[in-house]
Backbone bond lengths (Angstrom), bond angles and torsions (degrees), N, CA, C in turn:
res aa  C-N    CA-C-N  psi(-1)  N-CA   C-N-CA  omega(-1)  CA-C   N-CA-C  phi
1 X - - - 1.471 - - 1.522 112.15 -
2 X 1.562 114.52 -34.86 1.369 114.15 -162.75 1.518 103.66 -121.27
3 X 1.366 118.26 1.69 1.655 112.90 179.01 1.202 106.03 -33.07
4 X 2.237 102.54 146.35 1.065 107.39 169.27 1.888 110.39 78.49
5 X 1.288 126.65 -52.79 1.312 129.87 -125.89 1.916 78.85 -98.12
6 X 1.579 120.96 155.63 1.722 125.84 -162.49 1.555 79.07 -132.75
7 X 1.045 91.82 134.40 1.941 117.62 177.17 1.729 97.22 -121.00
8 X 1.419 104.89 128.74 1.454 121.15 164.54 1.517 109.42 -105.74
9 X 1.698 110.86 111.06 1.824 109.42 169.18 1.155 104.62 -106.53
10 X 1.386 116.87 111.91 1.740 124.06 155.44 1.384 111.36 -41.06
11 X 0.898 134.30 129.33 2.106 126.87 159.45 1.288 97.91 71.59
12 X 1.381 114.72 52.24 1.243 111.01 -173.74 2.139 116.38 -70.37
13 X 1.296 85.62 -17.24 1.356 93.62 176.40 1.798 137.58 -77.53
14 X 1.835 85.52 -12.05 1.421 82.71 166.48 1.821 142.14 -101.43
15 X 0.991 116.45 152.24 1.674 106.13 -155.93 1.268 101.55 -33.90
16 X 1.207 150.03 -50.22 1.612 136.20 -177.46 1.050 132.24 -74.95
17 X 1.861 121.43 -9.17 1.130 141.58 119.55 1.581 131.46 -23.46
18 X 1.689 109.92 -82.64 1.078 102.50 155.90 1.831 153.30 -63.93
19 X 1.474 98.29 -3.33 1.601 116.27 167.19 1.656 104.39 -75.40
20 X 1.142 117.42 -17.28 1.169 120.49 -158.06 1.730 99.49 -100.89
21 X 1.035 117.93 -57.71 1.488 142.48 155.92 1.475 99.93 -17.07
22 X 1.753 108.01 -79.46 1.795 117.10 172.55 1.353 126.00 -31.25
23 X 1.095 100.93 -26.33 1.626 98.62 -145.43 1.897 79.05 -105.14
24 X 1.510 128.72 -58.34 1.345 119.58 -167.28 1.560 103.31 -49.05
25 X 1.523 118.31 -52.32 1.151 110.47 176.21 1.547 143.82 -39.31
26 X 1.562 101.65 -45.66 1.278 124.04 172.32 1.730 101.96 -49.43
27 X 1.540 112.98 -35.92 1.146 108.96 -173.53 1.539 117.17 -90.88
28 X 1.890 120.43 10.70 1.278 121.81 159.48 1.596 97.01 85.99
29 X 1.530 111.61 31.46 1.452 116.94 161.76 1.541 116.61 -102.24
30 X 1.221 111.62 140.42 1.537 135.11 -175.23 1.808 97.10 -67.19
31 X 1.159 124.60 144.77 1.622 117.66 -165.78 1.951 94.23 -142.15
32 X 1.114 108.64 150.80 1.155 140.70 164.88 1.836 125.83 -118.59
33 X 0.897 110.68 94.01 1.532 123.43 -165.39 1.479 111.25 -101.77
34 X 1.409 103.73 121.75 1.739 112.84 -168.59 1.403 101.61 -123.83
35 X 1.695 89.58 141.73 1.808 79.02 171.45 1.801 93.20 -151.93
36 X 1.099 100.64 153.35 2.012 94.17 165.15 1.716 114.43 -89.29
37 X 1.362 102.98 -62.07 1.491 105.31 -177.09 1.372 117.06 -116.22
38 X 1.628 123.84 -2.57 1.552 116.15 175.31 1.638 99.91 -100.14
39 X 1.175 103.20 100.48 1.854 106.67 172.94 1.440 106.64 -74.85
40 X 1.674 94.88 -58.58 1.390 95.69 -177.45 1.547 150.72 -46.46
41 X 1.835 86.35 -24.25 1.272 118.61 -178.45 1.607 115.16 -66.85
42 X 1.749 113.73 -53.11 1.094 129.57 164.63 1.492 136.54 -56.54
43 X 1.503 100.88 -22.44 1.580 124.90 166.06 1.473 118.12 -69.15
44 X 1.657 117.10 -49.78 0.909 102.35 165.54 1.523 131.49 -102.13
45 X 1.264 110.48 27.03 1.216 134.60 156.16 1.476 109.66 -53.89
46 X 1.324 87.81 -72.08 1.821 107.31 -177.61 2.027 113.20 -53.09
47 X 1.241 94.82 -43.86 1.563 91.80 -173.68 1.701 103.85 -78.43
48 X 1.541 124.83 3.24 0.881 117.88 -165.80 2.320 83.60 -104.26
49 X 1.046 76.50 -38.39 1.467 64.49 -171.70 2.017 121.25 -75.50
50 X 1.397 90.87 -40.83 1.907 87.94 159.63 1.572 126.09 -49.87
51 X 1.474 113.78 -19.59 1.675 110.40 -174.74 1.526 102.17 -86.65
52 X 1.742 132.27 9.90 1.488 129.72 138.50 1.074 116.00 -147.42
53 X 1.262 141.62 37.97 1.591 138.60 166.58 1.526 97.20 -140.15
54 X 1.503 103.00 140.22 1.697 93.13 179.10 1.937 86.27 -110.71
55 X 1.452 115.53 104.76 1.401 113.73 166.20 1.483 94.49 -134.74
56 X 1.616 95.68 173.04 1.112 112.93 -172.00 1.405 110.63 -89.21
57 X 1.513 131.52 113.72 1.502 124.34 170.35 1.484 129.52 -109.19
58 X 1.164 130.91 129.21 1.411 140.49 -169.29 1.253 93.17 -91.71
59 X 1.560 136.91 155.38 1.209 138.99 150.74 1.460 114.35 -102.69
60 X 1.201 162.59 103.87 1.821 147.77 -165.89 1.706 90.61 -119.32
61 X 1.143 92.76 144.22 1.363 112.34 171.17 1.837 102.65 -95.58
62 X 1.260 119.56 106.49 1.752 108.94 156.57 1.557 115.44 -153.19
63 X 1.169 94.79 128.03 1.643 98.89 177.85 1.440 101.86 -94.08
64 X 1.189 102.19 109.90 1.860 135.97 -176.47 1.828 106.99 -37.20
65 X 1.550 118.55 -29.74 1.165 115.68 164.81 1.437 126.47 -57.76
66 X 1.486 114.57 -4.83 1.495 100.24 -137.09 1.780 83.65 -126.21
67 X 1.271 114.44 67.48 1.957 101.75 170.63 1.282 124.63 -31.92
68 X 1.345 146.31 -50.23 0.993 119.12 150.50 1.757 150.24 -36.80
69 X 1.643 112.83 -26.59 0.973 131.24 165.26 1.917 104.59 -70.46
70 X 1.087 109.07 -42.55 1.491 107.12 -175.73 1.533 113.92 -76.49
71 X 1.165 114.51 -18.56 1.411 116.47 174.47 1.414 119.91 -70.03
72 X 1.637 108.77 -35.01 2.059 127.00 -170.77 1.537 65.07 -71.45
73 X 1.633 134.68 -81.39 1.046 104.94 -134.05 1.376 119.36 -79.12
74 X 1.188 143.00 2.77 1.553 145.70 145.18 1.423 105.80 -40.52
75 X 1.450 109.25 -63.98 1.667 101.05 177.47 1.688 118.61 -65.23
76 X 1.365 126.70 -8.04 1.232 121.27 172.86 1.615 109.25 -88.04
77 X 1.383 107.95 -16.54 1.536 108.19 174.90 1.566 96.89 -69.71
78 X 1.007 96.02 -84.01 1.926 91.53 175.95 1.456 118.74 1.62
79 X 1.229 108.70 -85.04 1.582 141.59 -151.92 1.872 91.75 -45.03
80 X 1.922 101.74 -51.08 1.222 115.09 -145.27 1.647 97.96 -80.14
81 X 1.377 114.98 -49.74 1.199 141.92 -159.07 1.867 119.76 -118.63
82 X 1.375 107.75 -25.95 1.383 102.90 171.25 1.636 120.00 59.13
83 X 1.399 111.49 8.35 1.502 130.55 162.21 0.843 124.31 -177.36
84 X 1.600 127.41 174.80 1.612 115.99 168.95 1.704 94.06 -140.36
85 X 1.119 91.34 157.17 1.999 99.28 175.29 1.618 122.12 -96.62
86 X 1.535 79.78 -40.64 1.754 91.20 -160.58 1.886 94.19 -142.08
87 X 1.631 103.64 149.87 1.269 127.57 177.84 1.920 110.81 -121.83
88 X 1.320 93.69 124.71 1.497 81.80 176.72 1.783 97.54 -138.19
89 X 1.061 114.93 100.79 1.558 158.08 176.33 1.718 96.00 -72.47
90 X 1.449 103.41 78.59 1.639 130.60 -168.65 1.511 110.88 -115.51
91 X 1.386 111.29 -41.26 1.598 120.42 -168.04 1.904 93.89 -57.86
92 X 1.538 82.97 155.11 1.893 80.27 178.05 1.557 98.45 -165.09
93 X 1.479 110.73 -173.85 1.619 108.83 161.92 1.414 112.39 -162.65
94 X 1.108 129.46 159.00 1.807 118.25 -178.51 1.577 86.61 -138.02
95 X 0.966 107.98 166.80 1.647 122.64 -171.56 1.811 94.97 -167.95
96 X 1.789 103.30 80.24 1.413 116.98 176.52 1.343 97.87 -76.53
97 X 1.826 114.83 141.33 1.626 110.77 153.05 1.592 84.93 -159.15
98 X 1.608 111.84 -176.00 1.547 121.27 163.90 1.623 86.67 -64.08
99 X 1.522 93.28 162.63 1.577 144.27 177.61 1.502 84.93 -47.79
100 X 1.603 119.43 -88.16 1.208 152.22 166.20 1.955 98.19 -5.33
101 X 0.838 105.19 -70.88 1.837 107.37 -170.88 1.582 117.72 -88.18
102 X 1.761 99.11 11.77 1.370 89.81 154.59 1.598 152.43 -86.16
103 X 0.873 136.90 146.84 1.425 123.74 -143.53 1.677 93.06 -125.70
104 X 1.397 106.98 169.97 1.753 121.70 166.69 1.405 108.13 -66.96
105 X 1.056 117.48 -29.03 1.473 127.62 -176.49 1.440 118.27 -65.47
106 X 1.572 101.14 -57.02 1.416 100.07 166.43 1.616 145.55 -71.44
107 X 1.577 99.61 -12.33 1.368 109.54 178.44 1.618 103.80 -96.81
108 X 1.474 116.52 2.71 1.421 106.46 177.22 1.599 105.21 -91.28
109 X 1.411 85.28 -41.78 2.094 85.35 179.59 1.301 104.67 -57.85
110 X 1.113 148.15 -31.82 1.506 136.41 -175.45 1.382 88.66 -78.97
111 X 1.317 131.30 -102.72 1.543 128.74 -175.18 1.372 94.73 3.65
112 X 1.219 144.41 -79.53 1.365 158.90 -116.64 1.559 92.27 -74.74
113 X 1.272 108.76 -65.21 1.365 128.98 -140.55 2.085 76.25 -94.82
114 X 1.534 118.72 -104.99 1.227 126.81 -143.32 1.751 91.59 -47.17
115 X 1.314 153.16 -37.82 1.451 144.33 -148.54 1.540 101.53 -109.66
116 X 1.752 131.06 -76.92 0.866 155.05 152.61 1.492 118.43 -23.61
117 X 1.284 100.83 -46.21 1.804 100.55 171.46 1.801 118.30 -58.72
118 X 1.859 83.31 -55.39 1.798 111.85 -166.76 2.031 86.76 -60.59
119 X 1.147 122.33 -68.28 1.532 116.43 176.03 1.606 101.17 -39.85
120 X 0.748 137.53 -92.20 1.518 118.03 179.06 1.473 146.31 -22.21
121 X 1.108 97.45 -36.91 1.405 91.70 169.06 1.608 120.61 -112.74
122 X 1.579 100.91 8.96 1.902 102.78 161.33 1.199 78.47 -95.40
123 X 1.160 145.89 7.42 1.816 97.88 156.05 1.323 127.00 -108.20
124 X 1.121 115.74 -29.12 1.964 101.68 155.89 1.197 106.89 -56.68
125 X 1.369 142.77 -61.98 1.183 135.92 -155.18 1.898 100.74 -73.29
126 X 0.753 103.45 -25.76 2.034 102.81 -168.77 1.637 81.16 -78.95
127 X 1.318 129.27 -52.86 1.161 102.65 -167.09 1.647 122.97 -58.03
128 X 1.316 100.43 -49.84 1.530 99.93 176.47 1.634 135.65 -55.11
129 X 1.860 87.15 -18.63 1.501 92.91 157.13 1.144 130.07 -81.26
130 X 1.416 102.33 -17.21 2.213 95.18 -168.38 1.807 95.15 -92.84
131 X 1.541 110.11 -11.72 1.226 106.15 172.25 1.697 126.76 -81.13
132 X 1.461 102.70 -7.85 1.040 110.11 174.54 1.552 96.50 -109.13
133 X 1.276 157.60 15.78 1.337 165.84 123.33 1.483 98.26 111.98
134 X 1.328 131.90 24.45 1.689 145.24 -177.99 1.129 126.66 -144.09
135 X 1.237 135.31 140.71 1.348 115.51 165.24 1.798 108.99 155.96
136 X 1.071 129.66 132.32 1.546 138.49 -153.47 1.236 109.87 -136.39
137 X 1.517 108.83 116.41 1.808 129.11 -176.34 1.119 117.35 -131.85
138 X 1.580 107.76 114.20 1.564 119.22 177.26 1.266 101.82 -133.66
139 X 1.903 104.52 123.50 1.343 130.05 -173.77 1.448 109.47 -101.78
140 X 1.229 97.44 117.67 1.995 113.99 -174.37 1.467 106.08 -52.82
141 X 1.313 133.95 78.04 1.336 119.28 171.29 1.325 102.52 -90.36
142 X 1.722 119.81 -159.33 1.091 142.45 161.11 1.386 133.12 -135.49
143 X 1.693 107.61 161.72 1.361 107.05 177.02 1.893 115.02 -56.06
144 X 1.620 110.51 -18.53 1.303 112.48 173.12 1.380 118.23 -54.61
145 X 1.456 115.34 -16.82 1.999 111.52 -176.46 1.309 97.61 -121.56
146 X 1.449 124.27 30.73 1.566 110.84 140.84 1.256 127.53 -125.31
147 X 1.300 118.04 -24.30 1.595 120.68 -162.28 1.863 99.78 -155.44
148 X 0.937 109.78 34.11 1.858 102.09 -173.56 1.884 86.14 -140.92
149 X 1.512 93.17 149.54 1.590 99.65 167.96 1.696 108.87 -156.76
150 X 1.038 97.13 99.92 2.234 124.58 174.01 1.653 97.03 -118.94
151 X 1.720 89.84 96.79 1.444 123.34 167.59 1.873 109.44 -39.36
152 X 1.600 110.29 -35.78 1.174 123.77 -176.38 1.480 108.75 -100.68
153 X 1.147 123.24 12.27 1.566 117.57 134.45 1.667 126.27 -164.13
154 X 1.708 72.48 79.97 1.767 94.71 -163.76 1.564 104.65 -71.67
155 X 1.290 111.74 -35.60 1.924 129.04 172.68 1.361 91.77 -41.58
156 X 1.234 112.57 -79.01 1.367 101.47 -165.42 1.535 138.08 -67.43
157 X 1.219 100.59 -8.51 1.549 117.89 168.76 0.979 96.79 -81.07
158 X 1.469 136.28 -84.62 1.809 111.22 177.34 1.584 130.32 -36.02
159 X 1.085 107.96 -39.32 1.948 96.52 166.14 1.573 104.81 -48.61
160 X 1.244 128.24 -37.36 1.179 121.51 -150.08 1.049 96.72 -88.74
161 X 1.560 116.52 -41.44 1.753 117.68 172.88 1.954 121.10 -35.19
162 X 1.778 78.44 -40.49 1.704 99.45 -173.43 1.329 101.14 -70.34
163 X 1.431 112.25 -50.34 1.472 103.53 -176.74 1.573 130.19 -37.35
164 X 1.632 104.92 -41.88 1.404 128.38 -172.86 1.434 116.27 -59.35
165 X 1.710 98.57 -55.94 1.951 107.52 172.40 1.220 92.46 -73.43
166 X 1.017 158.03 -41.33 1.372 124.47 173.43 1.127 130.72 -52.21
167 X 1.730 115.39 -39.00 1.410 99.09 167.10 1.300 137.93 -72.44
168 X 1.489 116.86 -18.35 1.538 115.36 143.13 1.561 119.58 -28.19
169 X 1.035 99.47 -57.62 1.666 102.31 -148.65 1.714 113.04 -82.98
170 X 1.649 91.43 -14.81 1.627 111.89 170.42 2.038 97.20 -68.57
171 X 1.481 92.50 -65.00 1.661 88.38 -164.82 1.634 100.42 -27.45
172 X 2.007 95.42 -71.82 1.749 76.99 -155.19 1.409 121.00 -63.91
173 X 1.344 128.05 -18.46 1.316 121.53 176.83 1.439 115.65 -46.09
174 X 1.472 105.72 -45.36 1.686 104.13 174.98 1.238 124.01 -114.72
175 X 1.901 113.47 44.59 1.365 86.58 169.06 1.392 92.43 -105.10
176 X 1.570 112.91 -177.81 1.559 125.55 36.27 1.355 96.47 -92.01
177 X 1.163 139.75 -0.99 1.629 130.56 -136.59 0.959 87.63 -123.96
178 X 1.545 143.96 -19.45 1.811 111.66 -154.81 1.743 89.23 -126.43
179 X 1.683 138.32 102.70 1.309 111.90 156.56 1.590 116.70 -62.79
180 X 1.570 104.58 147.62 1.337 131.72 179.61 1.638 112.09 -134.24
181 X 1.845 90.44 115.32 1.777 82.03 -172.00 1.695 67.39 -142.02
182 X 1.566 98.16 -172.29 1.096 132.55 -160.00 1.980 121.02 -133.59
183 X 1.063 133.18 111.65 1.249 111.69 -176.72 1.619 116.96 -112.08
184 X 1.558 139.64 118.31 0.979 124.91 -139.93 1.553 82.73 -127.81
185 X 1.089 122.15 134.24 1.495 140.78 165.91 1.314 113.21 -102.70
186 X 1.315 107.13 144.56 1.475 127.20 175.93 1.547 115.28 -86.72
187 X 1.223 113.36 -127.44 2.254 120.37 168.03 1.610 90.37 -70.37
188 X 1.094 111.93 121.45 1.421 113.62 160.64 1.784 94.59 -116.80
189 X 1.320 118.14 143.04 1.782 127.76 -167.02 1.689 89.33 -74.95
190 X 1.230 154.21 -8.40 1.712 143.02 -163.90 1.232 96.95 -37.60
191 X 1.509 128.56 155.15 1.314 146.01 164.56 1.201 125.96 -61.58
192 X 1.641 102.89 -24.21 1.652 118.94 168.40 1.795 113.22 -72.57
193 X 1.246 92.06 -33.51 1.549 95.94 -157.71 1.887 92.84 -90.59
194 X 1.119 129.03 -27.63 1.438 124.78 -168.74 1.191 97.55 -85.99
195 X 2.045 130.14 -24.23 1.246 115.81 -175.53 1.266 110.89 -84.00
196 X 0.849 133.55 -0.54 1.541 135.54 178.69 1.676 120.90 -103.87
197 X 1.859 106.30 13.93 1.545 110.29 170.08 1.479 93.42 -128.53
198 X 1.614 87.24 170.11 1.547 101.67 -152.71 2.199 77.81 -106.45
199 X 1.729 108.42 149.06 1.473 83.77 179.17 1.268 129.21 -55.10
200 X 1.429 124.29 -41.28 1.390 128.78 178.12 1.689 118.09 -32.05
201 X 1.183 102.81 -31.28 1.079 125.38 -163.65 1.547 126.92 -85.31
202 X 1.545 90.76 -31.73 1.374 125.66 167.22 1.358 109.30 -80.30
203 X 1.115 137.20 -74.40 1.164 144.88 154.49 1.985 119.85 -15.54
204 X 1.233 114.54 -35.76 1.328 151.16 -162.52 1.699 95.79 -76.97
205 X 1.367 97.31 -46.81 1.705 110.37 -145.27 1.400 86.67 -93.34
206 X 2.016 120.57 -54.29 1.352 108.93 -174.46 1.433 134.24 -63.40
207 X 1.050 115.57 -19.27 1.539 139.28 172.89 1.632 112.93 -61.27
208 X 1.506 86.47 -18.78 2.034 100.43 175.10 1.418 99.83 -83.73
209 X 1.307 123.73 -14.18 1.495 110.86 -149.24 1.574 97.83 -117.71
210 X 1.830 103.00 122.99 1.738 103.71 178.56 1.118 99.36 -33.19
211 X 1.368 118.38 -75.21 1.720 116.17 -146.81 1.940 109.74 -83.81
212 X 1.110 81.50 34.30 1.691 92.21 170.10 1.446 121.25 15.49
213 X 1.935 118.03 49.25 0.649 113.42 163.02 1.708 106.80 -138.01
214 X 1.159 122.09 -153.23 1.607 130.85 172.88 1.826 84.55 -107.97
215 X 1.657 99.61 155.12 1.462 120.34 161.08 0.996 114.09 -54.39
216 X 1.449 137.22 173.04 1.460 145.72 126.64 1.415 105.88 -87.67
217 X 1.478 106.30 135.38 1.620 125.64 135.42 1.669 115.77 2.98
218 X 1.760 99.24 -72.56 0.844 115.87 -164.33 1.792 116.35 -82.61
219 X 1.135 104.18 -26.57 1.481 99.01 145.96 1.384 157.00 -23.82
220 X 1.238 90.50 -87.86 1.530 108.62 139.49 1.949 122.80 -33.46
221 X 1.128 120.51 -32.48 1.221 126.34 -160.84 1.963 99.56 -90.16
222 X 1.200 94.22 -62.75 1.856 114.16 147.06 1.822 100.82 -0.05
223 X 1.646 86.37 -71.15 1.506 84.05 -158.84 1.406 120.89 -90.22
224 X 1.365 97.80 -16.50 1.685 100.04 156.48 1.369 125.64 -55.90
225 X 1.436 123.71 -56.88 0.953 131.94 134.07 1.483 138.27 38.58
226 X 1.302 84.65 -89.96 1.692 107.21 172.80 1.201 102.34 -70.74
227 X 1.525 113.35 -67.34 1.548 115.97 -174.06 1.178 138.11 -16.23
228 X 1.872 104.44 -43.12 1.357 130.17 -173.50 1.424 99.59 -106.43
229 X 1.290 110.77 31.34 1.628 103.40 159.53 1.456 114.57 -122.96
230 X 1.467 97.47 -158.42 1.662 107.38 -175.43 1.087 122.81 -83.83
231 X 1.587 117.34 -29.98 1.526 131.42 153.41 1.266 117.46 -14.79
232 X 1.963 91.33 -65.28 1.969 89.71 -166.71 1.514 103.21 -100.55
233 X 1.243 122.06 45.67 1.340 125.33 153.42 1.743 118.99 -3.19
234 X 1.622 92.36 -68.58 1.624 111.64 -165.75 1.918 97.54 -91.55
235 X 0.701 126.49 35.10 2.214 124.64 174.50 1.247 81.99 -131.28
236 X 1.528 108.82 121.27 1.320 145.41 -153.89 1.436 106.72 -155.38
237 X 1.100 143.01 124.39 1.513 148.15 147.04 1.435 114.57 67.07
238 X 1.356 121.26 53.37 1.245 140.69 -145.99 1.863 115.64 -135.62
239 X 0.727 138.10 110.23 1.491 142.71 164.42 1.796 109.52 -61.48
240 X 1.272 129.88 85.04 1.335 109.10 151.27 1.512 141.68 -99.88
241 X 1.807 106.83 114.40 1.262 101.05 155.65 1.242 151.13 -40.49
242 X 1.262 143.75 117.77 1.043 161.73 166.15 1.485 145.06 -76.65
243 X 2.014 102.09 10.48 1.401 107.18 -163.26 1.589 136.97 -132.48
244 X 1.775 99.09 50.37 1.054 105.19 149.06 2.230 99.01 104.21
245 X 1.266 97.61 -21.69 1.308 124.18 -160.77 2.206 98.35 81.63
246 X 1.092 90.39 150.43 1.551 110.63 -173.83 1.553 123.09 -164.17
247 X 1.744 101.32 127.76 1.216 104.51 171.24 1.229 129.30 -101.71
């Protein structure tokens, strides 16, 4: 499905990261794996994925804040690979607390990182795609920046908001050549995301969800997936939900 074709995962280390990782591979895509502070995570990412796909994997270290860091690694895409196909704009951050104990501090690091980062690095990489007249970017938002509102992680629901007009404004900037969509998940079950609710809460949230369950990881990955293939050629500038149906 993906011969030949170089996939870039931001945060490649986290479970929706690496579902995402699995699944391109499975399809005989060349991968680029980023991480800032989980090495380990991405390491055995990688050894998990060489024991049945024979692709080629880069590991880059860049923390998405840091433009200069994103620039070495544009030129290490080059050097290594001499193109890229696909962008998958995964890295993120939430910084939950009460309303009450939120600070300037904390709503800048999210801005920074989930909006500011993702704008940064579709643009070296978008450029080199529309310069090569190809190239496919889907930015991990969420159902949190369209239709959800938790006072206690309002930061990150607006990054995500941001995330969304940005991907508008990505499509047309780069088409005809570059699709730019968006994939927005609802409860996904991650170990990160369930440790940080209280059960009530959990319980609270699934009872919202038609299919009365939590996402998979791998779900989500499913639909990336496709996205970044040849299939969806024509899905262009698009937000997709991912959550289960929810009220």
């Amino acid at each position: 499905m993906f011969e030949n074709k170089v996939a870039l995962i931001t945060g490649a280390g986290s479970e929706i990261g690496s579902a995402i990782a699995l699944e391109l591979a499975k399809g005989n895509c060349n991968l680029i794996l980023t991480y800032n502070t989980n090495l380990i995570g991405v390491q055995a990412l990688k050894d998990k994925i060489e024991k049945t796909c024979t692709v080629k994997i880069l590991i880059i270290k860049c923390d998405i804040k840091n433009e200069e860091e994103i620039k070495k690694m544009s030129r290490k895409i080059i050097e290594v690979f001499n193109h890229i196909d696909i962008l998958v704009n995964n890295a993120g951050t939430a910084i939950d607390t009460l309303y009450q104990d939120k600070t300037k501090a904390n709503f800048m690091e999210t801005l920074e990182v989930n909006l500011v980062g993702t704008f940064l690095v579709s643009k070296y990489i978008g450029d080199m795609m529309h310069n090569n007249k190809y190239g496919k970017i889907i930015n991990i938002s969420s159902t949190n920046g369209i239709d959800k509102y938790y006072p206690m992680c309002l930061d990150y629901d607006a990054s995500k908001a941001g995330v969304n007009s940005l991907t508008h404004n990505l499509a047309l900037e780069y088409a005809p050549y570059v699709n730019v969509n968006a994939v927005a998940p609802g409860f996904i079950g991650t170990t990160n995301e369930l440790n940080n609710m209280d059960d009530d809460f959990i319980k609270l949230e699934e009872d919202k969800i038609f299919l009365k369950r939590y996402g998979k990881a791998e779900e989500v990955a499913k639909v990336v997936k496709f996205l970044v293939s040849d299939d969806a050629s024509y899905i262009n500038n698009q937000i997709i939900v991912v959550d289960g149906g929810t009220y």
